[in-house]
KOLDRENTOR-402885 format. One record per residue: residue number from 1; x, y, z of N, C-alpha, C in turn. Coordinates in steps of 0.001 Angstrom, whole numbers. Example, Ala and Ser with C-alpha at 12.3 -4.5 7.8 and 13.67 -1.06 7.14 Angstrom:
<vexkol nr="1" n_xx="13190" n_yy="-5690" n_zz="7800" ca_xx="12300" ca_yy="-4500" ca_zz="7800" c_xx="13200" c_yy="-3300" c_zz="7800"/>
<vexkol nr="2" n_xx="12850" n_yy="-2250" n_zz="7080" ca_xx="13670" ca_yy="-1060" ca_zz="7140" c_xx="12900" c_yy="30" c_zz="7870"/>
This chain:
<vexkol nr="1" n_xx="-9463" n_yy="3899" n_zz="-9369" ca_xx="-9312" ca_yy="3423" ca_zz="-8007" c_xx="-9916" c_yy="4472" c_zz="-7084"/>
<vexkol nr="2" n_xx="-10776" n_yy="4123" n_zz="-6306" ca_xx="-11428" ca_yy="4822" ca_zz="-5286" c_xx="-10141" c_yy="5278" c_zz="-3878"/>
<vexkol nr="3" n_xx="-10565" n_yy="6118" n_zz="-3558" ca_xx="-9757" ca_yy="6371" ca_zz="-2328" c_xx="-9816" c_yy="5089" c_zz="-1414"/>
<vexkol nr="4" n_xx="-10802" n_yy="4389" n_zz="-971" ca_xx="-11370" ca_yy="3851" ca_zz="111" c_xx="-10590" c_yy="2632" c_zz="-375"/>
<vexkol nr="5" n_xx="-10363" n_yy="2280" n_zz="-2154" ca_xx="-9639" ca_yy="1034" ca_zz="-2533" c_xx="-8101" c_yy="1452" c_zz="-1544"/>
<vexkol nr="6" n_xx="-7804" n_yy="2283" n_zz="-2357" ca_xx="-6191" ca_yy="3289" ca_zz="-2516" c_xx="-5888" c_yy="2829" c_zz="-1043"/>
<vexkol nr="7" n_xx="-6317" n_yy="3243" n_zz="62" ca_xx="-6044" ca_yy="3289" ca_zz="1536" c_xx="-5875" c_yy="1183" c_zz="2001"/>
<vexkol nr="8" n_xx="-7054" n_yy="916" n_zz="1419" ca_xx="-7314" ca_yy="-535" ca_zz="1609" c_xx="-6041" c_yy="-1114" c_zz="830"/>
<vexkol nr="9" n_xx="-5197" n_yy="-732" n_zz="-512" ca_xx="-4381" ca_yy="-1247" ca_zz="-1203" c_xx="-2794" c_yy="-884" c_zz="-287"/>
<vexkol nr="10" n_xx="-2965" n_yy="26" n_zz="490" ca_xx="-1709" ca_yy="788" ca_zz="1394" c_xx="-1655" c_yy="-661" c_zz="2233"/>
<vexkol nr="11" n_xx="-2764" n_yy="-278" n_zz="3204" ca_xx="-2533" ca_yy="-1362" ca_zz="4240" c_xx="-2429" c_yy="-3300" c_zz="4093"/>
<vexkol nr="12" n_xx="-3185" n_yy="-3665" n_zz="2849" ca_xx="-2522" ca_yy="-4543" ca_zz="2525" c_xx="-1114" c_yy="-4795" c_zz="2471"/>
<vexkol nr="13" n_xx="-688" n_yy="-3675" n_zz="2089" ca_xx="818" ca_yy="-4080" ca_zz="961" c_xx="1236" c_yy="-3860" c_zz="2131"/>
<vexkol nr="14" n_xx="939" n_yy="-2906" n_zz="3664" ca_xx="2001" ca_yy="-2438" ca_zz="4795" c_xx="2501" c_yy="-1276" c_zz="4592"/>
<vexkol nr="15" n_xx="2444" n_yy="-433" n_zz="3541" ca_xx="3048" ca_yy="694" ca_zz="3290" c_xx="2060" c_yy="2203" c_zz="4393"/>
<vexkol nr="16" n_xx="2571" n_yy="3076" n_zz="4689" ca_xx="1811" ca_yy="4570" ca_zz="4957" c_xx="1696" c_yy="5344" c_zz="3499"/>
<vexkol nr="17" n_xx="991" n_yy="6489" n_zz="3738" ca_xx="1321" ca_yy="7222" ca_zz="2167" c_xx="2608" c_yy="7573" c_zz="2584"/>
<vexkol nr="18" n_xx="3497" n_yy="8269" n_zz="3668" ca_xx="4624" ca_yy="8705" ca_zz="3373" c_xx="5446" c_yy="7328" c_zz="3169"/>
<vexkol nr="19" n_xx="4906" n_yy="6495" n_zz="3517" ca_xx="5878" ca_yy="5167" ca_zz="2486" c_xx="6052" c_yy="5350" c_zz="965"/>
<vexkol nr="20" n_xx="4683" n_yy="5403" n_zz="807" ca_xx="4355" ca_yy="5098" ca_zz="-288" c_xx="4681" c_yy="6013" c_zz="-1171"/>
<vexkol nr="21" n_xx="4946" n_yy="7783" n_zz="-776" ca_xx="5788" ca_yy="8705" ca_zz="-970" c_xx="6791" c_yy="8639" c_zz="-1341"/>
<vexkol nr="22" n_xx="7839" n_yy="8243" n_zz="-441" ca_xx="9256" ca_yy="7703" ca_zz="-523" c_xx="9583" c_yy="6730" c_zz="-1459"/>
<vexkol nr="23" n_xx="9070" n_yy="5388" n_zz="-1457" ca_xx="8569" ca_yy="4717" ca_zz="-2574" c_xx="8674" c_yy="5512" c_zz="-3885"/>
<vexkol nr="24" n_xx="7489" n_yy="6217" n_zz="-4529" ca_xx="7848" ca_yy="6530" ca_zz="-5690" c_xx="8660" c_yy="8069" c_zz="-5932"/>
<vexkol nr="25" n_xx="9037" n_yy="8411" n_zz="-4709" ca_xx="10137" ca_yy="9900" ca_zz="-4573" c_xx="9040" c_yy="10950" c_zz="-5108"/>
<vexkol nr="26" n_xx="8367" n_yy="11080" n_zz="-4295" ca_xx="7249" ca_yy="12193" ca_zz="-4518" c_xx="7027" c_yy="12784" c_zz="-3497"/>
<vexkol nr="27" n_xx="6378" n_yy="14307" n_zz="-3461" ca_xx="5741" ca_yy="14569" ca_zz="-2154" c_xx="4876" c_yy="14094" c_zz="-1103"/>
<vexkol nr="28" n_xx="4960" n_yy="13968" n_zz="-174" ca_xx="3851" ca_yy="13036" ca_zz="677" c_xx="2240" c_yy="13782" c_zz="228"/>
<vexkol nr="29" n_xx="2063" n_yy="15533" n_zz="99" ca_xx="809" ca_yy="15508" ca_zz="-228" c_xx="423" c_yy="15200" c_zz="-1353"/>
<vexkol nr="30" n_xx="793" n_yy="14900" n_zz="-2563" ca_xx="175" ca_yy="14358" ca_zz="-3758" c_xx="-54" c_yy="12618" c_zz="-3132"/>
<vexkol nr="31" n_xx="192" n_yy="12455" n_zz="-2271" ca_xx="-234" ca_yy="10888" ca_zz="-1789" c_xx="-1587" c_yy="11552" c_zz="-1226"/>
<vexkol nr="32" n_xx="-1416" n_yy="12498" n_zz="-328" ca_xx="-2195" ca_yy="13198" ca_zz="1026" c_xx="-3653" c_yy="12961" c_zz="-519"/>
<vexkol nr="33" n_xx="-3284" n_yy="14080" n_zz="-1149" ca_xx="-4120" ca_yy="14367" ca_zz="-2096" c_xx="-5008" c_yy="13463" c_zz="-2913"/>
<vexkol nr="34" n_xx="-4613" n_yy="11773" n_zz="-3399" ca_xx="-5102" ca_yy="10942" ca_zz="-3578" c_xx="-6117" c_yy="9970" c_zz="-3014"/>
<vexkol nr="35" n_xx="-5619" n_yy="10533" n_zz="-1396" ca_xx="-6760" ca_yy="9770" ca_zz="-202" c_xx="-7911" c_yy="10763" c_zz="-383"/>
<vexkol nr="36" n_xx="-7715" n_yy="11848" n_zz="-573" ca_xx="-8661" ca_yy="12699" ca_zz="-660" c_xx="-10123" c_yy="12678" c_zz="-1674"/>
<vexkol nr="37" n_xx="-9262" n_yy="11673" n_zz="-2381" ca_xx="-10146" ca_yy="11983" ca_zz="-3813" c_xx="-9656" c_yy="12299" c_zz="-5182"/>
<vexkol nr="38" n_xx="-8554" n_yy="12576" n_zz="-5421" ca_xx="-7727" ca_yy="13139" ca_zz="-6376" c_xx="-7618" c_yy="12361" c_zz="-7792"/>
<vexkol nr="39" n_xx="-7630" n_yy="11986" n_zz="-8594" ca_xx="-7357" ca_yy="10922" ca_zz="-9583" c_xx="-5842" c_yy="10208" c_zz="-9273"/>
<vexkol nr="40" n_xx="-5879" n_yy="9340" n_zz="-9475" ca_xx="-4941" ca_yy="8442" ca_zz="-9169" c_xx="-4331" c_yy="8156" c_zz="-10512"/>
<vexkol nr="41" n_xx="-3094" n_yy="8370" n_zz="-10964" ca_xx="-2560" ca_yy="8021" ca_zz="-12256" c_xx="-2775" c_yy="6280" c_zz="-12918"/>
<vexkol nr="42" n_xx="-3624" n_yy="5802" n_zz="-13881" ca_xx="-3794" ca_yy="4406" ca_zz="-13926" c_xx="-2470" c_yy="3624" c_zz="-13785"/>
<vexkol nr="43" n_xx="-980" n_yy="3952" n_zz="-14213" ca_xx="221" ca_yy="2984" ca_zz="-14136" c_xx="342" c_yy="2643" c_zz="-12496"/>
<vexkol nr="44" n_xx="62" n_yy="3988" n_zz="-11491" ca_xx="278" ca_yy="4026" ca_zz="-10254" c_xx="-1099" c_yy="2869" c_zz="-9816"/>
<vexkol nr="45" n_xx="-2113" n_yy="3433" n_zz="-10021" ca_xx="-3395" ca_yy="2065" ca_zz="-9450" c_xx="-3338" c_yy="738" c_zz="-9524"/>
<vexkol nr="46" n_xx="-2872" n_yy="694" n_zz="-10675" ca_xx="-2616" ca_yy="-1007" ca_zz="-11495" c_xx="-1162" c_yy="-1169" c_zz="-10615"/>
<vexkol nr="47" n_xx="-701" n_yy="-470" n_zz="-10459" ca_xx="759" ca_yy="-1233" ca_zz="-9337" c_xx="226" c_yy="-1807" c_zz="-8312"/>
<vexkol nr="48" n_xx="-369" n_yy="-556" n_zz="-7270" ca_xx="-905" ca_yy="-708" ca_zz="-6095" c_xx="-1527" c_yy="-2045" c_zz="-6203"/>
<vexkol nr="49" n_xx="-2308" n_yy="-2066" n_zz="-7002" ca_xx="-3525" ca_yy="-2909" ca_zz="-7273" c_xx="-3001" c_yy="-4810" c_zz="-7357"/>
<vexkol nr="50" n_xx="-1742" n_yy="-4403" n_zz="-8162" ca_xx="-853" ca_yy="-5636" ca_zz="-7909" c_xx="-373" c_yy="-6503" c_zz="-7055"/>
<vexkol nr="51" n_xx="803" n_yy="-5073" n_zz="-6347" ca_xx="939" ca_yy="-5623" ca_zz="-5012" c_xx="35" c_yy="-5952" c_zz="-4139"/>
<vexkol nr="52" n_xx="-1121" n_yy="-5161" n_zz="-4031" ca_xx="-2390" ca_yy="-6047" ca_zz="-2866" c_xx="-2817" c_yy="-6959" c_zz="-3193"/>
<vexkol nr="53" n_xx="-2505" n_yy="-7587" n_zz="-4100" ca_xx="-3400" ca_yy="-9028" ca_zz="-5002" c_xx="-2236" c_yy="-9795" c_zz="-4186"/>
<vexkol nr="54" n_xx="-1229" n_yy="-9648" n_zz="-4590" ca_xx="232" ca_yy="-10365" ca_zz="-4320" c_xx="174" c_yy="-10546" c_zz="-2418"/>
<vexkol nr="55" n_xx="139" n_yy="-9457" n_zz="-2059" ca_xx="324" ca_yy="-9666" ca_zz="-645" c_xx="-1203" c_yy="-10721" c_zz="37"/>
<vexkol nr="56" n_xx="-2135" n_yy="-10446" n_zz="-940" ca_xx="-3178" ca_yy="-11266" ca_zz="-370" c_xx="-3277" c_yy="-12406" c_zz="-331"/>
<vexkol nr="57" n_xx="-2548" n_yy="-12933" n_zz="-1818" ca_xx="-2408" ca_yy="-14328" ca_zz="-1936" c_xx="-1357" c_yy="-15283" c_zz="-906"/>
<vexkol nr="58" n_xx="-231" n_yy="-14225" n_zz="-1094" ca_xx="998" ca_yy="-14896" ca_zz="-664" c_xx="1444" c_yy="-14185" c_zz="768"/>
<vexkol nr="59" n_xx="414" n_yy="-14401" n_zz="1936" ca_xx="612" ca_yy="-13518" ca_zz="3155" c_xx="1657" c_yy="-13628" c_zz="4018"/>
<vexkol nr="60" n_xx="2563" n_yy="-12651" n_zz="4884" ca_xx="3745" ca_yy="-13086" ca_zz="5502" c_xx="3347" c_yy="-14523" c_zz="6461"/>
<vexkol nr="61" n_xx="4526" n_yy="-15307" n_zz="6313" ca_xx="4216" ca_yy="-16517" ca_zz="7221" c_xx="3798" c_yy="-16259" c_zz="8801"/>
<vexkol nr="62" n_xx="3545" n_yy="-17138" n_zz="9209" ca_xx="2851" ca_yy="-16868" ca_zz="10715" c_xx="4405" c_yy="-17346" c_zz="11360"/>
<vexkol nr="63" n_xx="4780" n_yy="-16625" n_zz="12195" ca_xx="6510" ca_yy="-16448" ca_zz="13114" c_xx="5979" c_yy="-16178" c_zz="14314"/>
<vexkol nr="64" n_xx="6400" n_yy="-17405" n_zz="15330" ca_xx="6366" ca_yy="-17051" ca_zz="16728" c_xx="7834" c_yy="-17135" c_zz="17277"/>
<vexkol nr="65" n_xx="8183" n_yy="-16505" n_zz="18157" ca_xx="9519" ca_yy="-17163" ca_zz="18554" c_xx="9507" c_yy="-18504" c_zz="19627"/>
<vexkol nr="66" n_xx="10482" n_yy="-19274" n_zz="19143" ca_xx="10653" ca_yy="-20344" ca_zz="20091" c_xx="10835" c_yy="-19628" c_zz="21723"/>
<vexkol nr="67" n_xx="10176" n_yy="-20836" n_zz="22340" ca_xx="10168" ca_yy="-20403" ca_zz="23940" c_xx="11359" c_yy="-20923" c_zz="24191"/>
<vexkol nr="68" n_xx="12158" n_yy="-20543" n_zz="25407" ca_xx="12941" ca_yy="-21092" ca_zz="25786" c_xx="12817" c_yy="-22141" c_zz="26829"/>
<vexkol nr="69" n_xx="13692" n_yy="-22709" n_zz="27084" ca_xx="13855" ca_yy="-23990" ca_zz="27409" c_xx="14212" c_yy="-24100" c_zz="28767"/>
C-alpha cells in the first residue's frame, strides 16, 4: 500500500491517523511514519483496504433534517 493509497483509505473510512492510532492502540507516529513512506504491515493494509471498499460501496445515507413547520 502506497502512502497516497494509506491517506486515501483514512479518509474514506473517516478515520485521522490519530484515529486510526487509537484504533489499533499504537503510537500516533508509527501511523505519522506510514504516511511517510514506511512499510505498512500487509494484515494492517488488507484491513484498511477493506474497510474503504466497504465504506465505498455502502456510503452513509444522505440525512437532512426535517424543516419545521
Amino acid at each position: 500500500m502506497t502512502p497516497d493509497r494509506f491517506r486515501a483509505c483514512l479518509d474514506q473510512i473517516g478515520w485521522s491517523q490519530r484515529g486510526l492510532a487509537a484504533r489499533l492502540q499504537m503510537d500516533e507516529r508509527q501511523v505519522r511514519r506510514w504516511t511517510a513512506g514506511a512499510d505498512i504491515p500487509r494484515p494492517i493494509a488488507a484491513w484498511l483496504e477493506t474497510l474503504a471498499q466497504a465504506h465505498e460501496r455502502h456510503p452513509a445515507p444522505q440525512w437532512r433534517a426535517a424543516r419545521a413547520a
